[in-house]
VEXZAKOL-921826 format. One record per residue (C-alpha): residue number from 1; residue in three letters; x, y, z. Coordinates in pm, whole numbers, plus 50000, padded with zeros to 5 digits. Layout:
<sites>
(site NUM; 'ALA'; (X; Y; Z)),
...
</sites>
This chain:
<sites>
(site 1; 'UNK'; (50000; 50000; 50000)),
(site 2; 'UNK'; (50292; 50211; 50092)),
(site 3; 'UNK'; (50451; 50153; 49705)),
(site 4; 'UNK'; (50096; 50296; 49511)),
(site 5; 'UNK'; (50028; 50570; 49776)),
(site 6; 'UNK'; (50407; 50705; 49723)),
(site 7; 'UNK'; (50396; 50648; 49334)),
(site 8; 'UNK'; (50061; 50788; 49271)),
(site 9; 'UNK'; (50173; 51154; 49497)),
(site 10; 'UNK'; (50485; 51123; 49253)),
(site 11; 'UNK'; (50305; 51122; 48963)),
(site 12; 'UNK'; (50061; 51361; 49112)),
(site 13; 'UNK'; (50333; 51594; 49165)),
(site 14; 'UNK'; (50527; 51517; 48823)),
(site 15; 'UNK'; (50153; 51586; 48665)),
(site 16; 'UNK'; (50128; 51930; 48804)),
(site 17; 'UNK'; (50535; 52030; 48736)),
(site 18; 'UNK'; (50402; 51933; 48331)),
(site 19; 'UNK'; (50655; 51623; 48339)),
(site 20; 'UNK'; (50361; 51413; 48240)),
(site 21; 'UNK'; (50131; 51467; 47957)),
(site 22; 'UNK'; (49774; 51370; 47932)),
(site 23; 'UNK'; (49557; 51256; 48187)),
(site 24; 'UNK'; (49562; 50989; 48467)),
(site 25; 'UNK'; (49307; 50907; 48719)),
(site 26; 'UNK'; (49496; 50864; 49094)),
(site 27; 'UNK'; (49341; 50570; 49342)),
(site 28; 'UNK'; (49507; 50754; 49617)),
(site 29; 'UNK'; (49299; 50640; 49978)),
(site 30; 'UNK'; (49160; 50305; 49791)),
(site 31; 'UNK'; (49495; 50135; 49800)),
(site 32; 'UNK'; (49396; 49852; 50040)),
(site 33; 'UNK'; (49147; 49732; 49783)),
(site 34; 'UNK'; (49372; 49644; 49518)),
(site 35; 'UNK'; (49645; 49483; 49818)),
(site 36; 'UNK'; (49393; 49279; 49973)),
(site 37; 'UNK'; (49269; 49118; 49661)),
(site 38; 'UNK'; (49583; 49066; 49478)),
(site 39; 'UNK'; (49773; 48958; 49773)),
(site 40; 'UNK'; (49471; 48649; 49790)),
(site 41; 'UNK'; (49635; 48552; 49439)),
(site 42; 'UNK'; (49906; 48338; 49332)),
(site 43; 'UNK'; (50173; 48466; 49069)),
(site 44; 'UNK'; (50023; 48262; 48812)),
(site 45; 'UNK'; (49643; 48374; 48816)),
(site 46; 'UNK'; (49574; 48667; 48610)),
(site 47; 'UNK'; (49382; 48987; 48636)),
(site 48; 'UNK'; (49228; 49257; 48414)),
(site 49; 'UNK'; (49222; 49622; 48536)),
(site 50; 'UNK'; (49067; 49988; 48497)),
(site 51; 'UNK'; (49182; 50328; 48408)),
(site 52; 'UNK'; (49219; 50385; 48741)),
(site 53; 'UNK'; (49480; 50075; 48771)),
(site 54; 'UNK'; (49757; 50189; 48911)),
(site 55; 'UNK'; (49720; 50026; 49265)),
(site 56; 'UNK'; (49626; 49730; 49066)),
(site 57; 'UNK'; (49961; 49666; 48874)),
(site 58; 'UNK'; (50167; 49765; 49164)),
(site 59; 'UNK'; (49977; 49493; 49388)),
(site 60; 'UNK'; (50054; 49258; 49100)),
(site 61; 'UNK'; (50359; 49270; 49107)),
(site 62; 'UNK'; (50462; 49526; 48834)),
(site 63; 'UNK'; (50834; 49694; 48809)),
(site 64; 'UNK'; (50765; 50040; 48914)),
(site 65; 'UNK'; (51070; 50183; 48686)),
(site 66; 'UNK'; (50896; 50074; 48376)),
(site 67; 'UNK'; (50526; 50170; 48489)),
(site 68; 'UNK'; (50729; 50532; 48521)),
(site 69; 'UNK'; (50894; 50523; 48206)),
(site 70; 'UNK'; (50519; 50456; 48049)),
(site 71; 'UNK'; (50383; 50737; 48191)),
(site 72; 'UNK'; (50685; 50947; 48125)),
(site 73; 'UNK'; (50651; 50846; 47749)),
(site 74; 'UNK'; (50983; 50644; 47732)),
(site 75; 'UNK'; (51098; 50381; 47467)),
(site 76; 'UNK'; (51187; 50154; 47800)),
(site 77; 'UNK'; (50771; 50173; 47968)),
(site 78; 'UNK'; (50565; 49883; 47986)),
(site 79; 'UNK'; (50413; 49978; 47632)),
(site 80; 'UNK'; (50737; 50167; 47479)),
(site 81; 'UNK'; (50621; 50473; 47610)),
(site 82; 'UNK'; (50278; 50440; 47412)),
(site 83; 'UNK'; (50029; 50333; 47639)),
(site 84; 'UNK'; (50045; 50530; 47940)),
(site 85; 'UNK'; (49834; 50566; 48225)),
(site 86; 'UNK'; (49555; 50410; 48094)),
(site 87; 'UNK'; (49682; 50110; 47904)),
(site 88; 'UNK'; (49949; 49927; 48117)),
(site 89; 'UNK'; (49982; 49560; 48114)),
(site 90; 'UNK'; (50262; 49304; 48231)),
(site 91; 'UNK'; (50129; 48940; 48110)),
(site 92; 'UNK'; (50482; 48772; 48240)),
(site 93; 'UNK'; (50287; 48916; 48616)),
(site 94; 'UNK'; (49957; 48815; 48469)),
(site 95; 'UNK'; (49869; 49174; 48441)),
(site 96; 'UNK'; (49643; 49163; 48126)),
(site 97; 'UNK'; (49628; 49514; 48124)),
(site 98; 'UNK'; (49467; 49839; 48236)),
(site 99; 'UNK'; (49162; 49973; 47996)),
(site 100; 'UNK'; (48988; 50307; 47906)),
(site 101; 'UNK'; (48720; 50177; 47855)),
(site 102; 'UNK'; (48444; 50170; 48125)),
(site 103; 'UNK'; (48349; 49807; 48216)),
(site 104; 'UNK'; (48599; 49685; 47906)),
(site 105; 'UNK'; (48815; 49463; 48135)),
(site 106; 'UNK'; (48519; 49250; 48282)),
(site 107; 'UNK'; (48457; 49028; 47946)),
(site 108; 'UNK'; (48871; 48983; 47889)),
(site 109; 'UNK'; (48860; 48832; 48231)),
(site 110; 'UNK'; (48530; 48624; 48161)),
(site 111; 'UNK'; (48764; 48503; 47826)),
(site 112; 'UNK'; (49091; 48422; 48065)),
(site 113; 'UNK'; (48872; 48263; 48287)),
(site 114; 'UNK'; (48681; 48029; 48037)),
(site 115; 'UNK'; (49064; 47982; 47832)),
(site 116; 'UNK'; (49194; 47892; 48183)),
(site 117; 'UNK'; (48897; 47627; 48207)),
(site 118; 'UNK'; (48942; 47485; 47872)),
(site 119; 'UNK'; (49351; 47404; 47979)),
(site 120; 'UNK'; (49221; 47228; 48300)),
(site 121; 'UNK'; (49408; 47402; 48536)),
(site 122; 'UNK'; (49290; 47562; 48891)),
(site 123; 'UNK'; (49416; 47906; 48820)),
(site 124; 'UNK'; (49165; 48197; 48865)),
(site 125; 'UNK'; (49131; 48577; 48688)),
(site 126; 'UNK'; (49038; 48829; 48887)),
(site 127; 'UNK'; (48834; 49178; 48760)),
(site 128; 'UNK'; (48906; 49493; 48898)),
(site 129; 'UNK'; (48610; 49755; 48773)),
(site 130; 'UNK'; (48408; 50090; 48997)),
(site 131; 'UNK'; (48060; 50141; 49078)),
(site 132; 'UNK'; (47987; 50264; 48705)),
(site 133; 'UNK'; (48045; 49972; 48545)),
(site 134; 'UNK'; (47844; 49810; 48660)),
(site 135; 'UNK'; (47601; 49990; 48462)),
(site 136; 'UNK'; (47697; 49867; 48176)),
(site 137; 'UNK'; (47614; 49578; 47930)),
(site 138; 'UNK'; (47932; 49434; 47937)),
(site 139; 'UNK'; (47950; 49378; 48302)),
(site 140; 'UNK'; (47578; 49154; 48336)),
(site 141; 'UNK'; (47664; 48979; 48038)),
(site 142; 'UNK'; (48025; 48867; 48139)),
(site 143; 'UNK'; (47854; 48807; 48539)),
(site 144; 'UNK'; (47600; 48591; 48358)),
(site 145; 'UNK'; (47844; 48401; 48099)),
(site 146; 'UNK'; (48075; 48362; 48411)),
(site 147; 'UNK'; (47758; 48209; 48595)),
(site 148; 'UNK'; (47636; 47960; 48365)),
(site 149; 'UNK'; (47940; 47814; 48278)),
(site 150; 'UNK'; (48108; 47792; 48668)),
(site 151; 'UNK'; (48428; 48026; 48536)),
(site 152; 'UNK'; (48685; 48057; 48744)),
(site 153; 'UNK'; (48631; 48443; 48765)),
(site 154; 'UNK'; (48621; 48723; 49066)),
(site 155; 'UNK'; (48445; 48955; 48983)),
(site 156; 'UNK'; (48559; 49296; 49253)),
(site 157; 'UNK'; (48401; 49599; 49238)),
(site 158; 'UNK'; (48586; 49886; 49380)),
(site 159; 'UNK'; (48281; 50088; 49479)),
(site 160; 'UNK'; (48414; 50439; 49541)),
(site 161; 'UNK'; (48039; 50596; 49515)),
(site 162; 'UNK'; (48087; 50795; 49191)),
(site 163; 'UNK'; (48104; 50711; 48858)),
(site 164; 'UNK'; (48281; 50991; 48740)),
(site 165; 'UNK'; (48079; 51263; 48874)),
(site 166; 'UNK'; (47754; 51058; 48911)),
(site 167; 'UNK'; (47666; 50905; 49277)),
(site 168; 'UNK'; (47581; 50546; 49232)),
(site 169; 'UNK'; (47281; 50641; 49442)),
(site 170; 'UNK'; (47150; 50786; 49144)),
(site 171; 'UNK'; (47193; 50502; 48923)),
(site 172; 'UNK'; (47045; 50198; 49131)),
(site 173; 'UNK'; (46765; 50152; 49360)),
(site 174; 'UNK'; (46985; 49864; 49521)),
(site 175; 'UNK'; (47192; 49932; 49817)),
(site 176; 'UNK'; (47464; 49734; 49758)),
(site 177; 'UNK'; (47613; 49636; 49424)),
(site 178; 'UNK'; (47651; 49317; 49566)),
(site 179; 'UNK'; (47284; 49249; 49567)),
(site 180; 'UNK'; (47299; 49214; 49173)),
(site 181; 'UNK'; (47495; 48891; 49219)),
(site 182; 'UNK'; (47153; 48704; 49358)),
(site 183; 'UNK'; (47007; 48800; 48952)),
(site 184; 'UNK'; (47294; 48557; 48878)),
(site 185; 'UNK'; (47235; 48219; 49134)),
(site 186; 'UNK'; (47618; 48340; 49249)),
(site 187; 'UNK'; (47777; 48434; 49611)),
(site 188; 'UNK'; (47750; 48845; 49641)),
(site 189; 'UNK'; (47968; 49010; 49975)),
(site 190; 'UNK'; (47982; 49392; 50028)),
(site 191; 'UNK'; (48359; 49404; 50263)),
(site 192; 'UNK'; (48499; 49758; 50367)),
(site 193; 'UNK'; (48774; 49829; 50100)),
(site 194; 'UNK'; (48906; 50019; 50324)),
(site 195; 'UNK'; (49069; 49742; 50566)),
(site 196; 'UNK'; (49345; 49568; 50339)),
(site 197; 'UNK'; (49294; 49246; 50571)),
(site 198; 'UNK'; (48862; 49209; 50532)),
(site 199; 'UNK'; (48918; 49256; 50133)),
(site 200; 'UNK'; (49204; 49008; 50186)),
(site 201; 'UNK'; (48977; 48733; 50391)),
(site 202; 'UNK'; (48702; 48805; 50110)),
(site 203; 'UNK'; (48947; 48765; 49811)),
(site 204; 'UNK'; (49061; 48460; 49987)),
(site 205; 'UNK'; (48773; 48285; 49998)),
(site 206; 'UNK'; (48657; 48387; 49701)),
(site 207; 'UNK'; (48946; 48306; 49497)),
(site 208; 'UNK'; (48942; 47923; 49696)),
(site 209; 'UNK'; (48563; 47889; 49551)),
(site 210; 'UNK'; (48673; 47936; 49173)),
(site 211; 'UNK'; (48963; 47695; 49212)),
(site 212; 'UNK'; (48722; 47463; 49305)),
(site 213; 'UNK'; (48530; 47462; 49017)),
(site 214; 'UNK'; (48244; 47648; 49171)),
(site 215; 'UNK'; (48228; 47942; 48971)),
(site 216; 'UNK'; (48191; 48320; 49024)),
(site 217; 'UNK'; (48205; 48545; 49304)),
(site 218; 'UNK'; (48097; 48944; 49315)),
(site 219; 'UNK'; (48283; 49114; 49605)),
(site 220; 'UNK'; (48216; 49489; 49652)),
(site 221; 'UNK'; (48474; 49660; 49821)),
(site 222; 'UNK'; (48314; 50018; 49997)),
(site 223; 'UNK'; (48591; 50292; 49943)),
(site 224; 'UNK'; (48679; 50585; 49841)),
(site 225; 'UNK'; (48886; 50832; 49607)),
(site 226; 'UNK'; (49045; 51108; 49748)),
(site 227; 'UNK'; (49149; 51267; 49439)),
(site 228; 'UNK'; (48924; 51378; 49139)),
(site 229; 'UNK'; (48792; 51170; 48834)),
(site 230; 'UNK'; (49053; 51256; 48641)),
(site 231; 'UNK'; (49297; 51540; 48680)),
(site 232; 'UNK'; (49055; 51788; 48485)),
(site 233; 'UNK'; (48776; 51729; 48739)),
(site 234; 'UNK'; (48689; 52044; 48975)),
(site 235; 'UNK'; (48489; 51813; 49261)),
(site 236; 'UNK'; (48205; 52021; 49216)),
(site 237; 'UNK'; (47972; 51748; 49261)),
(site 238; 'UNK'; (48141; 51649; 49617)),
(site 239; 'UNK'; (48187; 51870; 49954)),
(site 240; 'UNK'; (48503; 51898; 50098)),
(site 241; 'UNK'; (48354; 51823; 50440)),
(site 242; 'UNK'; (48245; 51415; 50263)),
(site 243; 'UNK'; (48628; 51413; 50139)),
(site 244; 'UNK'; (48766; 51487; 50506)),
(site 245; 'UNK'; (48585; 51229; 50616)),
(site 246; 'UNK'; (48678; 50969; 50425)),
(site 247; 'UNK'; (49051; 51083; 50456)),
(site 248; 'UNK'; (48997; 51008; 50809)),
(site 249; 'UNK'; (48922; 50637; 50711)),
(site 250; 'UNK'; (49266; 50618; 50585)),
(site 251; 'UNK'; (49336; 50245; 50456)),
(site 252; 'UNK'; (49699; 50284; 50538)),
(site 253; 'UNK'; (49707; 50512; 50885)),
(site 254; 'UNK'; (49451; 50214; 50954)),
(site 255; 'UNK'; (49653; 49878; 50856)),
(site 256; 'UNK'; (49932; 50075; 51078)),
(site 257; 'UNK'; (49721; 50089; 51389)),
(site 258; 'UNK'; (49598; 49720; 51333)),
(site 259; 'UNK'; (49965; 49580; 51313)),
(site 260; 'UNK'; (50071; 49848; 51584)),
(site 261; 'UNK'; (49797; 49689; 51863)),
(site 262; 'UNK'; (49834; 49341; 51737)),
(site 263; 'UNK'; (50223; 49385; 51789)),
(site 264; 'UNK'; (50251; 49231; 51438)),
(site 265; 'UNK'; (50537; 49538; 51369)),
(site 266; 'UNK'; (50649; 49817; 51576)),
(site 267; 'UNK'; (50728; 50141; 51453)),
(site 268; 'UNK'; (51091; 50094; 51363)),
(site 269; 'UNK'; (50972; 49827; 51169)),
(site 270; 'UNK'; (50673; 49998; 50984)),
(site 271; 'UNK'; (50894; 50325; 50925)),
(site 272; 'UNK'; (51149; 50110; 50757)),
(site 273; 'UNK'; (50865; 49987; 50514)),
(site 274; 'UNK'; (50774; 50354; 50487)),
(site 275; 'UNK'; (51113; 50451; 50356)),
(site 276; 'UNK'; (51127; 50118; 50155)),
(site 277; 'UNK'; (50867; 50268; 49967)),
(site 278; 'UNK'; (50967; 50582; 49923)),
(site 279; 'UNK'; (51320; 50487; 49778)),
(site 280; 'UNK'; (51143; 50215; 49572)),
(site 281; 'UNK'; (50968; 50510; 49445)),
(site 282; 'UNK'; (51255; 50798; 49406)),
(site 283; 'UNK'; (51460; 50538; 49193)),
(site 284; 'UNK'; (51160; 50444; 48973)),
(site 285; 'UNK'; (51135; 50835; 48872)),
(site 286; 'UNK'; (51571; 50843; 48796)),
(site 287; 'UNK'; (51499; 50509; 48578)),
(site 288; 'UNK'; (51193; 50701; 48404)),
(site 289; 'UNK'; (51344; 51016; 48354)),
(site 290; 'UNK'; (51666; 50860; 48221)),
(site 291; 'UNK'; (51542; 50612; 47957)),
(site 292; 'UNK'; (51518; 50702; 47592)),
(site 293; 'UNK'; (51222; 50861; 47367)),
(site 294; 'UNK'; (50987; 50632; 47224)),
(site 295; 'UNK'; (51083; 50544; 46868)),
(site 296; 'UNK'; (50978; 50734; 46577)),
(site 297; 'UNK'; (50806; 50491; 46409)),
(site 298; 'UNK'; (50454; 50511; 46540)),
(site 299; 'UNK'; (50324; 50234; 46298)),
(site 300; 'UNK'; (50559; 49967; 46473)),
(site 301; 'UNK'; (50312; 49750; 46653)),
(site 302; 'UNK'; (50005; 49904; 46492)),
(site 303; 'UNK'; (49982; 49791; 46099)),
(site 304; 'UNK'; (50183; 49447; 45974)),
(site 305; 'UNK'; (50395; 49598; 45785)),
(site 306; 'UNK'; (50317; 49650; 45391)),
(site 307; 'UNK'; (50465; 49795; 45051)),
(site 308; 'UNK'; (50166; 50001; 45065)),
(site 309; 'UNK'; (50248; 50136; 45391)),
(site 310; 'UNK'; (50620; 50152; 45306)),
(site 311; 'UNK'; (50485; 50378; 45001)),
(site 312; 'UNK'; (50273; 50608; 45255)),
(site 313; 'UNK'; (50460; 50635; 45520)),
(site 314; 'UNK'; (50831; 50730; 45361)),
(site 315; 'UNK'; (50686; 50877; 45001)),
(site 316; 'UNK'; (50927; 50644; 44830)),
(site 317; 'UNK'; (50852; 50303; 44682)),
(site 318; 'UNK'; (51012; 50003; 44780)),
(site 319; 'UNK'; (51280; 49883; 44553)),
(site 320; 'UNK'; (51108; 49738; 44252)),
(site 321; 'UNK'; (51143; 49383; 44175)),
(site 322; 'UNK'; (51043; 49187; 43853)),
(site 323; 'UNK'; (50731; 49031; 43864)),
(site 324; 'UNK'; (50610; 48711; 43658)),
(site 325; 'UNK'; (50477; 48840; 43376)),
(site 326; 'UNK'; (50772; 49040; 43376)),
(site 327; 'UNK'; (50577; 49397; 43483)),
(site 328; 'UNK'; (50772; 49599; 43738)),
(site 329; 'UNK'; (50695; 49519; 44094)),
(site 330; 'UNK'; (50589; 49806; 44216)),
(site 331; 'UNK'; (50264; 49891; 43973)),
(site 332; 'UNK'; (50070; 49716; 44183)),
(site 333; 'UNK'; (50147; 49867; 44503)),
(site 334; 'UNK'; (50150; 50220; 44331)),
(site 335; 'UNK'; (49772; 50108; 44204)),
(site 336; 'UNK'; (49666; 50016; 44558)),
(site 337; 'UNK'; (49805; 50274; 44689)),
(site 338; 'UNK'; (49614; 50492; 44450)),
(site 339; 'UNK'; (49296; 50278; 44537)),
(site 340; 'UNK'; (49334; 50390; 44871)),
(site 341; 'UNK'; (49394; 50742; 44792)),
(site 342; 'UNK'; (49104; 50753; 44620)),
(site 343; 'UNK'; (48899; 50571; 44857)),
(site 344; 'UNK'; (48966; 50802; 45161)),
(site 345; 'UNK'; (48937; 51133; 44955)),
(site 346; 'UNK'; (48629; 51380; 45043)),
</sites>
């Protein structure tokens, strides 16, 4: 929790210095959310993620020096510097990858967790998605593949109470986004997201059901963002009395007191994870600010690559090379290129 609290005030402060470009959308105060439930997986299960996935990746085990180079826009990020905040992944962590797209992760997770079926094996893929999404299409028809089929799948919402700037009181007459899991014949539990060790216990057993062969579990994890929507939003839908509050449930300043009582660490030992962090942190920002520019070629990874594209991109064709009927080999790409030309013109 310590790691994604001190990298998301980095980038926070990197953000508003104009280091980083863009937007990104900070999870700072629902840290213990994303460390609960990931720490109830092994290395090998998977898990899809959100735009707000920061916490998520770090949990999973990501290397904070190339989540930093992403966001910095650097040849030597998670997705060479193209991606950023929105789109990282790390499969070799079973990361399969943030998403911009609202409720977009939950059917990639439904498809890991029916591939992960097919292979016979016991591992399990875990969905991260907020309040919103559940909203969507997406999310009651992946709940109700996941259902009918017993998919190793667990489903967590992070309910943080607004989708974007829209209370999810305002968008359900249920209380609890839990309760939608009974539409679905499939365990529903509403934990406080809040305390890293009841998402933990919930993730747990959750995670043991689905190995089982048992299917799907919905866990809604109550939280809370401190930070806006995104780092254009004014909070003018939100009092700054609610957001005082809710610092005051602080996952971390509460995981603290918990060990603290239970003597589990003393405070030597939980300032030395403190500063653990915080170097972990400090060196991931050196190894992002150091590495090279993404490369120039912005098709690389986009289009196979093609004479026609050779033809567009560099305004030269490709060396021409006899064909059969003994026609020169470019004709035909300058013709489809023309084609294309022609197609795409007003």
């Amino acid at each position: 929790m310590w790691a994604i609290r001190r990298f998301e005030e980095a980038v926070d402060e990197m953000f508003a210095r104009g280091l980083l470009y863009g937007t990104m959308h900070l999870s700072i105060g629902q840290e213990a959310s994303a460390t609960g439930a990931c720490l109830a997986l092994r290395d090998d299960d998977v898990i899809t993620s959100t735009h707000r996935g920061h916490g998520h990746c770090i949990a999973k085990g990501a290397d904070l020096g190339r989540m930093m180079a992403e966001l910095l826009a650097r040849d030597t990020g998670y997705c060479r510097g193209r991606g950023g905040s929105m789109h990282i992944a790390d499969v070799s962590k079973g990361n399969l990858g943030a998403n911009g797209i609202v409720a977009g992760g939950i059917p990639i997770a439904v498809g890991a967790g029916l591939a992960l079926k097919m292979q016979g094996t016991d591992r399990v893929a875990l969905s991260f998605f907020g309040d919103g999404a559940t909203s969507e299409g997406a999310f009651h028809e992946s709940v109700n593949l996941a259902a009918i089929w017993d998919l190793p799948v667990v489903f967590v919402c992070e309910n943080n109470h607004y989708g974007m700037s829209m209370s999810v009181e305002e968008v359900s007459r249920l209380e609890r986004v839990a309760d939608r899991a009974k539409g679905y014949a499939i365990p529903g539990v509403t934990v406080d997201g809040n305390d890293v060790d009841e998402v933990y216990q919930a993730a747990t057993e959750a995670v043991a059901h689905a190995r089982a062969g048992h299917g799907p579990t919905l866990i809604e994890a109550i939280t809370y963002r401190w930070k806006g929507h995104s780092k254009s939003d004014q909070n003018l839908y939100r009092t700054r009395e609610e957001i005082e509050s809710w610092r005051q449930r602080d996952p971390i300043d509460r995981f603290e007191q918990a060990v603290l009582e239970a003597k589990t660490l003393d405070e030597a030992e939980l300032q030395k994870l403190r500063d653990q962090a915080r170097d972990a942190v400090r060196d991931a920002v050196r190894v992002g600010q150091t590495g090279p520019p993404p490369s120039r070629d912005l098709l690389a990874g986009v289009y196979a690559p093609s004479e026609v594209d050779a033809l567009t991109v560099t305004g030269e064709p490709p060396p021409s090379q006899p064909s059969p009927d003994g026609a020169s080999g470019s004709a035909p790409v300058a013709a489809a290129a023309g084609a294309r030309g022609e197609a795409e013109a007003p």
